[in-house]
N, C-alpha and C positions, 0 to 999 in steps of 0.2 A: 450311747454306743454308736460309734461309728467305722465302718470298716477300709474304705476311700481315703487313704491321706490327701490328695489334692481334693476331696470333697471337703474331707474336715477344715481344713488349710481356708476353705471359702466363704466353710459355715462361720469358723471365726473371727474370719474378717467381716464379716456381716453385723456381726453383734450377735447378744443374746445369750443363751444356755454355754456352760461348761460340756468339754468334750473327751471321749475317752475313744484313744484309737485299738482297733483290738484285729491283730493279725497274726497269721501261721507265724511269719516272722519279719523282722525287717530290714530292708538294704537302707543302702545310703539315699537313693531316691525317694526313699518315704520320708527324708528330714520334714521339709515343708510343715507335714504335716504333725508331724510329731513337736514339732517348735509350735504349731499352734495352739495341741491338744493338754489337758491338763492331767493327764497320765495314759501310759501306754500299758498292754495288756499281751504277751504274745505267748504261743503255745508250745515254743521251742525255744532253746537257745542256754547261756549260764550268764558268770555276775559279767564276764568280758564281752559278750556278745554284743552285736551294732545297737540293739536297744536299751541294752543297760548302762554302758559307757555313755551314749547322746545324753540317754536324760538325766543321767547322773552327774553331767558336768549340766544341765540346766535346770536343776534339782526339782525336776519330776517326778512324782511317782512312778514305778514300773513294774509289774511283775513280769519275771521272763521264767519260760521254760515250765508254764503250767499246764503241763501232761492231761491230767483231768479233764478238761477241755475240749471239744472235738468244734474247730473252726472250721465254719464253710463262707468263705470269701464273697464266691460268685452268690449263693445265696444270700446273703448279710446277717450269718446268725450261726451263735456258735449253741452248743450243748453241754449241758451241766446236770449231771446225774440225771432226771427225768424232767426237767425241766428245758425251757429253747428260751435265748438269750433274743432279741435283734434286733437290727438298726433303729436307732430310736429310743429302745426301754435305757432302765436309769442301774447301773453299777457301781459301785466303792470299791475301791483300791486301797487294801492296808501291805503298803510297802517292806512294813517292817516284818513281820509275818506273814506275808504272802501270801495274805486270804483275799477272795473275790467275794464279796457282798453283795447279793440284790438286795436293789432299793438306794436310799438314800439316808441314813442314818446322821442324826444329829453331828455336827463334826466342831470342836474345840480349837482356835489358832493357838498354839503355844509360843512365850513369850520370853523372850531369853534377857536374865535377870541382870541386873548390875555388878551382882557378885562374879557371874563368868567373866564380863568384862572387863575387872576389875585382876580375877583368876590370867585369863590370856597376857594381861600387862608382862604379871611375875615369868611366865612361861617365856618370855622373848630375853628376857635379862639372864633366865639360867639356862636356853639348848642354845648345842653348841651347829643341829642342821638348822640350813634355811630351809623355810617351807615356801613354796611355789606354787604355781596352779596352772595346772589345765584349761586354756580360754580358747577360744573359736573366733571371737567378736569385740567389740566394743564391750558391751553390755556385761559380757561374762568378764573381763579384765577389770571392770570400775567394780563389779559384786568384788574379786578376787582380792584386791586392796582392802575395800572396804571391813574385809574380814580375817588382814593382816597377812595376804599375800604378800613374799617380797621378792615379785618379778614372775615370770610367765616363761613357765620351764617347758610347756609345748603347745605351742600355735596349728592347730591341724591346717592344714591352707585349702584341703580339698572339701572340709565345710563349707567354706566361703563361695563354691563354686552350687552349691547344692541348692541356693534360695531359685525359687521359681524365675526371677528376673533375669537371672545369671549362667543358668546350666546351658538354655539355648548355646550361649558364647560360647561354651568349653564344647559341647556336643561338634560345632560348627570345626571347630581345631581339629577333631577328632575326625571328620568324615571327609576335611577337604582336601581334592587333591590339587587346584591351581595352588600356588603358593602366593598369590594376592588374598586369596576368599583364607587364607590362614594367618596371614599377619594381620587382616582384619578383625578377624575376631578375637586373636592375638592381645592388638590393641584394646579392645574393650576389656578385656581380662586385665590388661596391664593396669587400665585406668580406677576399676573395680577394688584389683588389690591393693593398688597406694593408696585408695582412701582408707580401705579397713586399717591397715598397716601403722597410717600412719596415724588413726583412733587410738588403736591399741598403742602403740608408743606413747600417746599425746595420754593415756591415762594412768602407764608406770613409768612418769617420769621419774630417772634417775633410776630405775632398776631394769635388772637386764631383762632382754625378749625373747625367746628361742622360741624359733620360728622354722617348722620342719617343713622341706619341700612337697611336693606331692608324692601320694605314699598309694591309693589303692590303683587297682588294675583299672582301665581305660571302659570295659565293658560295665564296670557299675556305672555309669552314667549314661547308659542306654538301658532301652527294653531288651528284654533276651530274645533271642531267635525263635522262640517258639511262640510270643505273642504277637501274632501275624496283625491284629488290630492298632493295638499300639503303634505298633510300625507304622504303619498304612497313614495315624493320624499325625504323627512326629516325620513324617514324609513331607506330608501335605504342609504342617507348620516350617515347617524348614525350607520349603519348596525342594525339595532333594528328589529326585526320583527312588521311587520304593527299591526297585531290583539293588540298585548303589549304594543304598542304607543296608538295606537286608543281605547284602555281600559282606561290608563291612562290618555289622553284628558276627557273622558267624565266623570270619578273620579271626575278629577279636577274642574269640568262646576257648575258654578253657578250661579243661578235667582238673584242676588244681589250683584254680588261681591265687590262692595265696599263699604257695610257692611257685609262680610264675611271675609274668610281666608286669610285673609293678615295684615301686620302688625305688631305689637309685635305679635300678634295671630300667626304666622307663626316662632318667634322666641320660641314661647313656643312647638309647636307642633314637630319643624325640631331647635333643639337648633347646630345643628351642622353647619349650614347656620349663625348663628349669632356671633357663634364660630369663624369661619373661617376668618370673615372679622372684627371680633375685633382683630384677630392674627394680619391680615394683617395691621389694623392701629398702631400697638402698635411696631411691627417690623421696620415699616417705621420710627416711630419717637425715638424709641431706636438706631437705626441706622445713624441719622440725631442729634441727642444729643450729641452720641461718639464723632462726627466729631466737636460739638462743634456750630451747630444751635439749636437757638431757637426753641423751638414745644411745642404747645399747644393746644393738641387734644383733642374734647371735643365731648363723643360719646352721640346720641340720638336714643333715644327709642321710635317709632311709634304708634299714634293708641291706647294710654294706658287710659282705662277706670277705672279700680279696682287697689288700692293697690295690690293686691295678685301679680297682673300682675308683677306688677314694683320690687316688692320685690324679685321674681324668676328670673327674665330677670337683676336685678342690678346683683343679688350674682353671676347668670353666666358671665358677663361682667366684673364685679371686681376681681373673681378668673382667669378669661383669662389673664387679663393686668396682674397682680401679678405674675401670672405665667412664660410671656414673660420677664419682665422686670428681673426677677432671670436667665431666660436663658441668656439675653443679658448682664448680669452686668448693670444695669442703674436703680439700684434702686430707684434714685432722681426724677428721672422721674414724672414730673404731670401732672393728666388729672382728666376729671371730667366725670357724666354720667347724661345727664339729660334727659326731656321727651317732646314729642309735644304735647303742650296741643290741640288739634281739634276735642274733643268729650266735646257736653254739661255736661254730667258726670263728665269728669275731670276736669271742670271747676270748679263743685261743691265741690268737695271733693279734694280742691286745698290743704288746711292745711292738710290735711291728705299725700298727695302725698310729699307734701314738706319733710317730715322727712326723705323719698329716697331718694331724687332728690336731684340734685348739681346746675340746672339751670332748665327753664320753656323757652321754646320755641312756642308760639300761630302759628301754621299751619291755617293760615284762609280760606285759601280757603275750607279744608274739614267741618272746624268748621261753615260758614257759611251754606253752603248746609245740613248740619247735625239740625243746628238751627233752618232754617227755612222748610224744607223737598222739600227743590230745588236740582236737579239735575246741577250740573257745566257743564254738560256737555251737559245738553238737555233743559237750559234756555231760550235758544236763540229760539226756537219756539213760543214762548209769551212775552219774555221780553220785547220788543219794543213794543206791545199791551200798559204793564201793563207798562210802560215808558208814553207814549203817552197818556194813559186813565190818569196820574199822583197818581197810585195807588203807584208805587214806584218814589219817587224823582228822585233819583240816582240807577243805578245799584247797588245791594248788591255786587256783585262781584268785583265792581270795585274802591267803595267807602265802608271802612265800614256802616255796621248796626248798627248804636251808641246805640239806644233805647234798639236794641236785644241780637247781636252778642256783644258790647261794653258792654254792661251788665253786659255780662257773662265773660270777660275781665275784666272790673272793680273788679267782683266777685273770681275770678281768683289771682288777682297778693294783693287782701286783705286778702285774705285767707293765701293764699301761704308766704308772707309775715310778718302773725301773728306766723306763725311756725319758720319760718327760716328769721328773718331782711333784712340779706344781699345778700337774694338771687337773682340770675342775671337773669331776665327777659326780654325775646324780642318777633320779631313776626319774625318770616320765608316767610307768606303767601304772595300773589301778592299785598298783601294794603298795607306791606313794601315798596313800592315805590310809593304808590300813594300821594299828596300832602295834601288832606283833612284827608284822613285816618292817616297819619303820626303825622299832630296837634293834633289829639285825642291820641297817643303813648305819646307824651310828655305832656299830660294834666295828666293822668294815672301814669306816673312814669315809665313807662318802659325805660330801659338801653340802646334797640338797637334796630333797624329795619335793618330787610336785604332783599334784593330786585335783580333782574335780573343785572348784570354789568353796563347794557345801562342808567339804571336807580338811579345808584350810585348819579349824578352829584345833577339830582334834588331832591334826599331827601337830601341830605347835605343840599342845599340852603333853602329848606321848614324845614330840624332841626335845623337851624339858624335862618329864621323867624319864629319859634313857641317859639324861647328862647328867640328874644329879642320884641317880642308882648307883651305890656298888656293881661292878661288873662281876659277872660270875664265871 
């Protein structure tokens, strides 16, 4: 057990013992560690929350939202019935059942047969969706293939910003105000993301890449206002003086940030942040084209509620590409720009958005909790109530919401559709791999669902029984 994500992060670089991070909950600055650790443990949260999505696209174990539990951080040691957990002693994690185990119990690899192998073949000759995946990296894009991904339906690009090496760069964008100390660090972001960029191209050759701009608010990649320490030591690394950090934390702080300043809302206000990493997509596959690989990068737009939005954020996106592809010689060059649809709004005013957009991507996880006015992240203190009372069936989060969220999905891809025919529609969100939610994609018409890697195998076989199912 370890409570520290930059400790655990150190310990595994180190060598030695397997690691279990265990936290109240966790933000995007605990990547680090949660990439080093061998399951995460946290006391809040549901199946969308920050720590079940990370590890679930790096097929970690996770338990999130284990109430039972009373975490103490600053101590390093949580409590379990009359027992004290900490730093140190040894845990199991059963994912599937979300039990916490003291000790270390005998553990079996399971081996997946030649028959499945043999099964998935059949499964690609009879569905009629593609299945995609979910990748952040290299690493997760080569698993994604490997496990009969065909192309990479969403690139989060503010992972990429999260490894220890790197955040400094984006922190530095964030807090400067000469506009030399910002194209600076700028540039190292630019150089950062055409290498990933163009991994991940170099490893779905010849299938396409959607690649969503930056998406969360500006303040998860700081300390919060209220850890005066932290500050004080990301001053001192930064050389920033503390009053001018700790102004700009508290600038940034918001009662709602996720419905705030993030999103395209963040490419319209800092168009130089959306600039930079549409350079870097457009380099990577100018540069990977020359040489005579396939690419097919297909950039998305976050968060988009208004035409206006999409109209300013395409023209900036379409004049960056055009501009690179003149620098590089690679006029031939094609990519598309499309948007995530996860606002009830854009649902609505789908035919309207169409006349932008090159494709529609449904973000379900934001669009559920937007639909029905649940927090993804703070479900899990009642869900299992309203599970239990059978106020809900199914989790919303885990199964779609046919009645609500599918509604406005249906509403969505008719709209969209009556504008633009052949426009290519899918979902990003975590019901991309779930197997009930997947039958209602292929009832709808939609093109592709894309889902966590781990999760490739079983929407193939669930979009092969929903193709060759009597509809009902």
């Amino acid at each position: 057990i370890i409570f520290n994500p930059e400790e655990l992060a150190q310990l595994a670089s180190e060598g030695g013992d397997e690691f279990i991070l265990v936290r109240n909950k966790t933000s995007a600055d605990d990547f680090s560690g949660i990439r080093a650790a061998i399951g995460v443990l946290t006391a809040t949260g549901g199946i969308t929350s920050h720590a079940a999505v990370v590890t679930r696209g790096m097929g970690k174990t996770c338990i999130v939202g284990a109430s039972g539990i009373n975490i103490n951080e600053v101590r390093e040691e949580f409590v379990a019935g009359n027992r004290i957990f900490r730093k140190g002693d040894y845990i199991t994690l059963d994912g599937t059942e979300g039990e916490v185990i003291a000790g270390k119990p005998p553990i079996i690899a399971p081996k997946p047969s030649r028959d499945l192998e043999e099964l998935l073949v059949w499964t690609d000759l009879a569905k009629r969706l593609k299945v995609m995946a979910n990748v952040d990296n290299p690493q997760d894009a080569q698993l994604a293939r490997e496990l009969g991904a065909e192309g990479v339906g969403l690139c989060r690009t503010e992972h990429m910003f999260f490894q220890p090496d790197r955040i400094d760069h984006f922190r530095r964008v964030i807090i400067a105000e000469e506009s030399r100390a910002k194209e600076k660090a700028l540039e190292e972001l630019l150089r950062i993301q055409r290498a990933d960029f163009g991994q991940i191209f170099a490893q779905m050759e010849g299938l396409p890449v959607t690649i969503r701009l930056l998406d969360p608010p500006l303040h998860e990649f700081l300390p919060p206002p209220y850890a005066a320490d932290e500050l004080k030591a990301l001053s001192q690394h930064l050389s920033t003086p503390f009053e001018k950090l700790r102004d700009r934390v508290e600038e940034l702080h918001e009662s709602n940030p996720m419905l705030g300043h993030r999103g395209c809302r963040l490419g319209i206000t800092s168009p130089e942040i959306y600039q930079i990493q549409v350079r870097a997509i457009m380099e990577a596959a100018c540069e990977l084209s020359k040489k005579g690989v396939r690419v097919f990068p297909e950039i998305m737009l976050p968060l988009i509620a208004h035409v206006e939005e999409l109209k300013f954020l395409r023209e900036l996106v379409v004049n960056t590409c055009e501009k690179v592809k003149r620098e590089k010689e690679a006029e031939g060059l094609a990519y598309k720009v499309g948007i995530m649809i996860e606002l009830p709004r854009a649902a609505l005013i789908a035919d309207e958005l169409a006349k932008f957009a090159d494709f529609f991507s449904f973000g379900t996880n934001d669009l559920t909790q937007m639909a029905l006015g649940i927090s993804r992240d703070d479900a899990g203190t009642f869900m299992p109530s309203y599970l239990e009372k059978e106020i809900f069936r199914l989790n919303p989060f885990i199964s779609l919401d046919e009645k609500g969220v599918g509604e406005l999905i249906k509403i969505a891809v008719e709209r969209g559709r009556k504008t633009k025919p052949d426009l290519k529609i899918g979902v990003c969100g975590e019901h991309g791999g779930d197997p009930k939610s997947i039958e209602f994609f292929h009832k709808v018409g939609l093109d592709y669902v894309s889902c966590s890697p781990y999760r490739v195998p079983v929407a193939r076989l669930t979009a092969a029984r929903a193709a060759v199912e009597p509809t009902t």
